[in-house]
KOLTIKOL-949428 format. One record per atom (N, C-alpha, C): residue number from 1; residue in one letter; atom name; x, y, z. Coordinates in Angstrom, 1 decimal. Atoms other than C-alpha are relative to their C-alpha. Layout:
% residues N
{site NUM, "A", "CA", {X, Y, Z}};
...
END
This chain:
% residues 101
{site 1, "X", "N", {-0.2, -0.1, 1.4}};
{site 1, "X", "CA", {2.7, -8.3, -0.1}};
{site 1, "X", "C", {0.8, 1.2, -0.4}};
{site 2, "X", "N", {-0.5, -1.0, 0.3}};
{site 2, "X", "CA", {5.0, -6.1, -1.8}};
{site 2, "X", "C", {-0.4, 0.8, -1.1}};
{site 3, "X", "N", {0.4, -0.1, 1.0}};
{site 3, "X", "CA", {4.0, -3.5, -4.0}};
{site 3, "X", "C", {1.0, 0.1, -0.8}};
{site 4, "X", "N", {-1.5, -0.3, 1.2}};
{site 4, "X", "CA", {5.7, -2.8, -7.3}};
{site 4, "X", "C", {0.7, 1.4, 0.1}};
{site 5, "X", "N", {-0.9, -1.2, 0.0}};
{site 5, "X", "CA", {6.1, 0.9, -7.4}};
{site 5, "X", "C", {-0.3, 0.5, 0.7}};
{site 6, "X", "N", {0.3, -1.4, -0.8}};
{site 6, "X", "CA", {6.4, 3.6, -5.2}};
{site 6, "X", "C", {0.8, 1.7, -0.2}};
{site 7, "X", "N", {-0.6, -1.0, 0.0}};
{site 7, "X", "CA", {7.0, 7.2, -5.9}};
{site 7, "X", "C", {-0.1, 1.1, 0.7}};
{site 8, "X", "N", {0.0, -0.9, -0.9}};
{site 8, "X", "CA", {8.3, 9.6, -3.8}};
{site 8, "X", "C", {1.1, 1.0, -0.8}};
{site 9, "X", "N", {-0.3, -1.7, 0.9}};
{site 9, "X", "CA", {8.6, 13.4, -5.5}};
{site 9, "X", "C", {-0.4, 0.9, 0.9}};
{site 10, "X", "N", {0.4, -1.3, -0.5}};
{site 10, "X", "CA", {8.5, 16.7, -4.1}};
{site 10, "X", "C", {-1.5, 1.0, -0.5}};
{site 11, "X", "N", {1.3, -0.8, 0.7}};
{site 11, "X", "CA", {4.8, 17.4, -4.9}};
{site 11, "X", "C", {-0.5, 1.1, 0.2}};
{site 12, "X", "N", {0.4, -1.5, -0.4}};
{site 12, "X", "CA", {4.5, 20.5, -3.4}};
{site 12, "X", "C", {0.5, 1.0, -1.4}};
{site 13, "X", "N", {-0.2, 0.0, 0.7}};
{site 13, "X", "CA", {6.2, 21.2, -6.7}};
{site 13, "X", "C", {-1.0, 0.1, -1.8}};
{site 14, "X", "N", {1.2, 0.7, 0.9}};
{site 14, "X", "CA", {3.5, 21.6, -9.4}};
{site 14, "X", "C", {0.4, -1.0, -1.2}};
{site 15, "X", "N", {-0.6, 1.3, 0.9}};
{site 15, "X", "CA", {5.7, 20.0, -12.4}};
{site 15, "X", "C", {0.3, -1.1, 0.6}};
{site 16, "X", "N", {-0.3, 1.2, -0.4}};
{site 16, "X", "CA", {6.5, 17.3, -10.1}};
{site 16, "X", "C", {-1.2, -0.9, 0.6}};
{site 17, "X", "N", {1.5, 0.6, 0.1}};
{site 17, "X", "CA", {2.9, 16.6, -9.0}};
{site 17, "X", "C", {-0.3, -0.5, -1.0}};
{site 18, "X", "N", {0.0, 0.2, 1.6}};
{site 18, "X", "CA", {2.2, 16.4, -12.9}};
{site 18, "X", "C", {0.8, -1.0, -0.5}};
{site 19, "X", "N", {-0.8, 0.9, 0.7}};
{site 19, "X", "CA", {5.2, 14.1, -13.4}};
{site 19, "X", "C", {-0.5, -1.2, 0.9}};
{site 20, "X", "N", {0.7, 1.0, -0.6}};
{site 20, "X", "CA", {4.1, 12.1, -10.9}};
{site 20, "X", "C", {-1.7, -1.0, -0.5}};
{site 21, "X", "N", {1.3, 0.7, 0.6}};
{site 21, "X", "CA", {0.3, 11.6, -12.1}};
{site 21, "X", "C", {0.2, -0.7, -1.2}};
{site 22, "X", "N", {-0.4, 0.5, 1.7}};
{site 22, "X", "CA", {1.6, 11.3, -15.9}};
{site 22, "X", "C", {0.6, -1.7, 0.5}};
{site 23, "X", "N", {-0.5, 1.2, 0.2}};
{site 23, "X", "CA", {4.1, 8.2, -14.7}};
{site 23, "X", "C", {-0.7, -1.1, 1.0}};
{site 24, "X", "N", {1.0, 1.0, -1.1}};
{site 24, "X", "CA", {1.7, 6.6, -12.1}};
{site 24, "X", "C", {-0.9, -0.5, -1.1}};
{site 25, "X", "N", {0.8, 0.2, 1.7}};
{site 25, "X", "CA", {-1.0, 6.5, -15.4}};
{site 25, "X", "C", {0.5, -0.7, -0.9}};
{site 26, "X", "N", {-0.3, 0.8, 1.0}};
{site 26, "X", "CA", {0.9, 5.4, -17.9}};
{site 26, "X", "C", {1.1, -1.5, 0.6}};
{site 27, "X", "N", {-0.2, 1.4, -0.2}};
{site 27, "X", "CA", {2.4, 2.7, -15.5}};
{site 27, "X", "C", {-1.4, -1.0, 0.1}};
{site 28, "X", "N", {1.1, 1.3, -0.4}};
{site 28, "X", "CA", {-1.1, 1.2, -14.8}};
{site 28, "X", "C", {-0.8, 0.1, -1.6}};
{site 29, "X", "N", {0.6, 0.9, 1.3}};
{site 29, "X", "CA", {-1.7, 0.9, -18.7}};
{site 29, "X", "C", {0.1, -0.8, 0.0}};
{site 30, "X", "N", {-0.8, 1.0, -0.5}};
{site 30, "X", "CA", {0.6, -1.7, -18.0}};
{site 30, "X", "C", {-0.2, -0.9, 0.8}};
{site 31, "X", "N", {0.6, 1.0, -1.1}};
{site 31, "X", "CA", {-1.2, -3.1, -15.3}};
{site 31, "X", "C", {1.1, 0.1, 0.8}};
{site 32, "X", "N", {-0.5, -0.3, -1.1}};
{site 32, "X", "CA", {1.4, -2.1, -12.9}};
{site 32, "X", "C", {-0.4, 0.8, 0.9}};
{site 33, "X", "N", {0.1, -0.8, -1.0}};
{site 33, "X", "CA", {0.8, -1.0, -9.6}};
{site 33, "X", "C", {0.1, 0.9, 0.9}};
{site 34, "X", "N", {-1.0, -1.0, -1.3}};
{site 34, "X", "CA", {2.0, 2.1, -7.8}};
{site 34, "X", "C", {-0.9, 0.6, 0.6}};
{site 35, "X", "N", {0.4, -0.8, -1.1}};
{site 35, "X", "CA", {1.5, 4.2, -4.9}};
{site 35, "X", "C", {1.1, 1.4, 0.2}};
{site 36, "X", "N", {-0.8, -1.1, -0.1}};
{site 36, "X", "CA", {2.5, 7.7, -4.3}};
{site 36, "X", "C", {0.2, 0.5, 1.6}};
{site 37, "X", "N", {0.0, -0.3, -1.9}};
{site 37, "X", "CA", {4.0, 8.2, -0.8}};
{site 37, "X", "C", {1.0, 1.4, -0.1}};
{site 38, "X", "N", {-0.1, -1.6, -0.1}};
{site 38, "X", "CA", {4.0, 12.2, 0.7}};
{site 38, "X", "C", {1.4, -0.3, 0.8}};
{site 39, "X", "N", {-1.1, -0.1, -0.4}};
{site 39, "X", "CA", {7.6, 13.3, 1.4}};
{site 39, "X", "C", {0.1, 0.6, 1.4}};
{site 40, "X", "N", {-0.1, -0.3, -0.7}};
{site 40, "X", "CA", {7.5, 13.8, 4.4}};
{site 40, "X", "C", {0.6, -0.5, 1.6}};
{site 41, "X", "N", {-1.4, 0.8, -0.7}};
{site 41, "X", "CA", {9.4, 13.2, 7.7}};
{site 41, "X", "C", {-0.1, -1.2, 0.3}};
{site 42, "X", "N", {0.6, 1.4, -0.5}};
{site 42, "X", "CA", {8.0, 9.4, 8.0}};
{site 42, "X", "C", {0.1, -0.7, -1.1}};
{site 43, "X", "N", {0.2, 0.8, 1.2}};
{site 43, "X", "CA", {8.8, 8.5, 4.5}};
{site 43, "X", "C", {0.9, -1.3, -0.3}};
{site 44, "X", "N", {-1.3, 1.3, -0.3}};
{site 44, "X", "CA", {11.7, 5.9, 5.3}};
{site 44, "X", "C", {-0.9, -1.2, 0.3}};
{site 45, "X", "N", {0.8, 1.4, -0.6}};
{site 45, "X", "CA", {9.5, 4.0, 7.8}};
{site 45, "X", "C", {-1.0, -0.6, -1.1}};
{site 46, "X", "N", {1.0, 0.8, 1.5}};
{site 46, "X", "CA", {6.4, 4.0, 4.9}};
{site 46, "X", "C", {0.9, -0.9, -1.2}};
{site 47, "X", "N", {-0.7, 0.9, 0.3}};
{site 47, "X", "CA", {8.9, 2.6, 3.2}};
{site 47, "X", "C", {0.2, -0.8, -0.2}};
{site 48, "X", "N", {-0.2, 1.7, -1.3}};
{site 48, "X", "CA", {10.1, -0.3, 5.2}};
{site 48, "X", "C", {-1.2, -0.8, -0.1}};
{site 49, "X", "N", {1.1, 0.9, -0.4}};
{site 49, "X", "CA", {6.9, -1.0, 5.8}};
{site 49, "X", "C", {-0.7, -0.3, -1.4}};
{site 50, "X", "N", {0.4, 0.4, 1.3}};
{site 50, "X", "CA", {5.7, -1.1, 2.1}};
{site 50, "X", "C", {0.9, -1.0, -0.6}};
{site 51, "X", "N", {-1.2, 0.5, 0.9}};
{site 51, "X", "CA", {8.6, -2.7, 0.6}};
{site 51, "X", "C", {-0.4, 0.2, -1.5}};
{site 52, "X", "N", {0.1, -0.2, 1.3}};
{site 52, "X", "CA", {8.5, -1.4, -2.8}};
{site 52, "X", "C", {1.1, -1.1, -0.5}};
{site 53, "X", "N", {-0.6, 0.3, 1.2}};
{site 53, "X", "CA", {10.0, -3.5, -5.9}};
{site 53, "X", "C", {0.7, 0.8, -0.4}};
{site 54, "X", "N", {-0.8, -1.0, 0.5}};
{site 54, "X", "CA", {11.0, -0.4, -7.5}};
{site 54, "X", "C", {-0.4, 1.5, 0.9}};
{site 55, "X", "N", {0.4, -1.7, -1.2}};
{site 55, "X", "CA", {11.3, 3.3, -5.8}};
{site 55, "X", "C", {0.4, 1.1, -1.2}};
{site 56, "X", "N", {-0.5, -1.0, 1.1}};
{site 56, "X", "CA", {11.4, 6.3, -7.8}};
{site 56, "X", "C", {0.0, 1.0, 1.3}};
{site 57, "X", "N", {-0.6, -1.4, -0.7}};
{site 57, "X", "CA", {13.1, 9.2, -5.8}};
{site 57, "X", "C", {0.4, 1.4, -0.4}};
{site 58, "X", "N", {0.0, -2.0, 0.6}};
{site 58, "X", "CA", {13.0, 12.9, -5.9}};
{site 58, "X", "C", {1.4, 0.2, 0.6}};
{site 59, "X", "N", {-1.3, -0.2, -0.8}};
{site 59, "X", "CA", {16.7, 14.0, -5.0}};
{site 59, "X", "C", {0.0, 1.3, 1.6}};
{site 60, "X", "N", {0.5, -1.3, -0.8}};
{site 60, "X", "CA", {15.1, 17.2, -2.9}};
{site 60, "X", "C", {-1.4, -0.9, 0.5}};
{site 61, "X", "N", {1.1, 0.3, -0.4}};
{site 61, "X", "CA", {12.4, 15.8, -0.5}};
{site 61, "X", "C", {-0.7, 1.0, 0.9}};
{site 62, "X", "N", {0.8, -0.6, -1.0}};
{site 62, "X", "CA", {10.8, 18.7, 1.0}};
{site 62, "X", "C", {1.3, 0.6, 0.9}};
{site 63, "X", "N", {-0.7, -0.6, -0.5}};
{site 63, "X", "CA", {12.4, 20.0, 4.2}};
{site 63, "X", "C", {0.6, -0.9, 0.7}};
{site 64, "X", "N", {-0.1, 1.6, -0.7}};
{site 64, "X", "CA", {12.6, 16.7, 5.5}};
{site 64, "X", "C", {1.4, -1.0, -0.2}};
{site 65, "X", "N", {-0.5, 0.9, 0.4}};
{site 65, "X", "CA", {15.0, 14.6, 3.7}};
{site 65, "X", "C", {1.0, 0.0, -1.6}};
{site 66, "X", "N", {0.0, 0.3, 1.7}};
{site 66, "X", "CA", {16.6, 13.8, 0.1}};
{site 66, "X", "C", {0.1, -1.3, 0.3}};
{site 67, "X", "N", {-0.1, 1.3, 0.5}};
{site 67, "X", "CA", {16.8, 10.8, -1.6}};
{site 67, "X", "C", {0.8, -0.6, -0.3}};
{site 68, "X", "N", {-1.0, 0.5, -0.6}};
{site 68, "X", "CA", {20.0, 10.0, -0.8}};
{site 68, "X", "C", {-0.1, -0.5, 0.6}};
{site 69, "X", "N", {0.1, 0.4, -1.3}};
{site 69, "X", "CA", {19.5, 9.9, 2.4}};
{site 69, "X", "C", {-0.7, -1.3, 0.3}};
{site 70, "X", "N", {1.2, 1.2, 0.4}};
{site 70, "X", "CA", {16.2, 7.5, 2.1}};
{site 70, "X", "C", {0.7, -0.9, -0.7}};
{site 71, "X", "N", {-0.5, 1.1, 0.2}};
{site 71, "X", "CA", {18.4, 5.5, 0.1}};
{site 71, "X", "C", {1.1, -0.7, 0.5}};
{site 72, "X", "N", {-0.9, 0.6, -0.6}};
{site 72, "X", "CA", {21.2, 4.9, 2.4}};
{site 72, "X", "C", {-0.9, -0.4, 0.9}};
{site 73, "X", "N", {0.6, 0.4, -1.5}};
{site 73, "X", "CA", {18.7, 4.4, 5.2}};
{site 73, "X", "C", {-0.9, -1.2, -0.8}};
{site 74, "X", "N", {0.9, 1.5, 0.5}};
{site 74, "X", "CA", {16.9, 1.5, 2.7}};
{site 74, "X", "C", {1.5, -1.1, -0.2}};
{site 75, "X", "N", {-1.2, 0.8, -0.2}};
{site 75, "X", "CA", {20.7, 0.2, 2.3}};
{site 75, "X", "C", {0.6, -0.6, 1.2}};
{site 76, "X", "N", {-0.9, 0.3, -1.4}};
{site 76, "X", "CA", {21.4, -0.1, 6.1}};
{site 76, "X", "C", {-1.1, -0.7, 0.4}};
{site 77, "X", "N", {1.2, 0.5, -0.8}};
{site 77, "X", "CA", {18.0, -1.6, 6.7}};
{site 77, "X", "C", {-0.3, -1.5, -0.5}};
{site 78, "X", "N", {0.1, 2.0, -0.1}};
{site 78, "X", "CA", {17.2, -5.9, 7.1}};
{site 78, "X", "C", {-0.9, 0.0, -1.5}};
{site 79, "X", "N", {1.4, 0.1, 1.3}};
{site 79, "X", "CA", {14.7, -5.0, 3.6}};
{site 79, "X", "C", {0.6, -0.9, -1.0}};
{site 80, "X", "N", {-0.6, 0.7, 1.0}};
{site 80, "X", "CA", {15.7, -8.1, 1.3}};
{site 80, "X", "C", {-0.9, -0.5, -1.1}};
{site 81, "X", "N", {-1.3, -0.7, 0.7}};
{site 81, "X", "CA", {15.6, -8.0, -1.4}};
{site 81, "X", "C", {-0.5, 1.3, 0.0}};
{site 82, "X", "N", {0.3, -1.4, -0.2}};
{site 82, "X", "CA", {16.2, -4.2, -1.4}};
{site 82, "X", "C", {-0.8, 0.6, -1.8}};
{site 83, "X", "N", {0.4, 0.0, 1.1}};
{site 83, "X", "CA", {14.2, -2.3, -4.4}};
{site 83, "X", "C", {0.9, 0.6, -0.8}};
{site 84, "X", "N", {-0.5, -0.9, 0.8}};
{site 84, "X", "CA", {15.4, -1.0, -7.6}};
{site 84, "X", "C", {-0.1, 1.7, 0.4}};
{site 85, "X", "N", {0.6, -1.2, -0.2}};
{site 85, "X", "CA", {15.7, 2.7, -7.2}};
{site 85, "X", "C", {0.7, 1.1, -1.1}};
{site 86, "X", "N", {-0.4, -1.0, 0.7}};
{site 86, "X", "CA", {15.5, 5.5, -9.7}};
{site 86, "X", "C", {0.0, 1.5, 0.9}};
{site 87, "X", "N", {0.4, -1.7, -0.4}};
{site 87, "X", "CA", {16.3, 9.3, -8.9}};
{site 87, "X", "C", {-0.5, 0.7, -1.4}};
{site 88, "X", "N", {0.2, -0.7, 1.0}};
{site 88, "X", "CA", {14.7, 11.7, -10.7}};
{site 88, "X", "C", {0.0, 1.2, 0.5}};
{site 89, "X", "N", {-0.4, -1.6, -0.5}};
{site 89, "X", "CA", {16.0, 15.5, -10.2}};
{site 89, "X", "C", {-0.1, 1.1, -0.9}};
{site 90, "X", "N", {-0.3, -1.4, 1.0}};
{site 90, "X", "CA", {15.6, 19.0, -11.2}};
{site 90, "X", "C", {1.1, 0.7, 0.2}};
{site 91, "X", "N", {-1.4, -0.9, 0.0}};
{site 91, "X", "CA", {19.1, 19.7, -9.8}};
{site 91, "X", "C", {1.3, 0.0, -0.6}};
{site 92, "X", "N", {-1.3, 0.0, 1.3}};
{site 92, "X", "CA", {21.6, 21.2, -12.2}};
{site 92, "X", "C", {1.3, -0.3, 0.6}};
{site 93, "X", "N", {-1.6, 0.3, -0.5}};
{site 93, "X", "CA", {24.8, 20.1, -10.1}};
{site 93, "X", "C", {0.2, -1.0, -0.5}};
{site 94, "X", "N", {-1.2, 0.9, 0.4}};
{site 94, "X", "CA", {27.1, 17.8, -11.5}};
{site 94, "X", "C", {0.4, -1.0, 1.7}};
{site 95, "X", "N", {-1.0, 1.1, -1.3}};
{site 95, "X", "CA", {28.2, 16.7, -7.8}};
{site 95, "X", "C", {-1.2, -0.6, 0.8}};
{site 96, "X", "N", {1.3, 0.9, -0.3}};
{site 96, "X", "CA", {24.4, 15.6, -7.4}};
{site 96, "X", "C", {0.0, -1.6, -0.7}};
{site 97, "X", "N", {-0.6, 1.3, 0.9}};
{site 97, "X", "CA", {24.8, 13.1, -10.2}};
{site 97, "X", "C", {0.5, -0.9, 0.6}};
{site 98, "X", "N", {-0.9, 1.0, -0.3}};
{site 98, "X", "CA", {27.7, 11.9, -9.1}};
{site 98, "X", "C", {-0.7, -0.7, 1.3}};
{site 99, "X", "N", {0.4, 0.5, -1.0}};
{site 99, "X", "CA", {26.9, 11.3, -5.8}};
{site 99, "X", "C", {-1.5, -1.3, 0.1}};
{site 100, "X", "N", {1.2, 1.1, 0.0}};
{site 100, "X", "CA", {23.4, 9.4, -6.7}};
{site 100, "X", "C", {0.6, -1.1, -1.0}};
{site 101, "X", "N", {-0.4, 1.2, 0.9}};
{site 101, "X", "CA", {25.6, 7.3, -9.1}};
{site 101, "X", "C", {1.5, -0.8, 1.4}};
END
């Protein structure tokens, strides 16, 4: 079964722990389901193996990864259908943007 959401943020981060609990909460007023998967170097495969609906992505994952990356590695992967995926970032570059657009 696939779930609906999954969010993967830099929670080592305390605002982003916090943004995290806030939009996990006020999705399951909603009766939507999510799961919060730790950024860490395995978070591709958890992934895969979840098949999220929608993905919310931190652009900075730790030491590990960004969310780029995780999203080209969900684009080159047999996952059909692939999920919606939001970034959500604290980084002020302009050539971050772009690049996630």
């Amino acid at each position: 079964m696939r779930e609906q959401v999954c969010i993967v943020l830099n929670e080592r981060e305390p605002s982003k722990a916090r943004a995290a609990e806030t939009l996990q909460a006020r999705l399951k007023d909603y009766n939507i389901t999510t799961s919060r998967i730790p950024a860490d170097q395995h978070v591709l495969k958890t992934l895969l193996e979840r098949t999220p609906r929608v993905l919310i992505l931190d652009y900075l994952l730790g030491d590990y990864t960004t969310g780029l990356d995780v999203f080209s590695g969900i684009l080159e992967s047999r996952l059909d259908p692939k999920p919606a995926v939001f970034f959500l970032t604290d980084e002020p570059g302009i050539s971050v943007a772009v690049e996630a657009m």
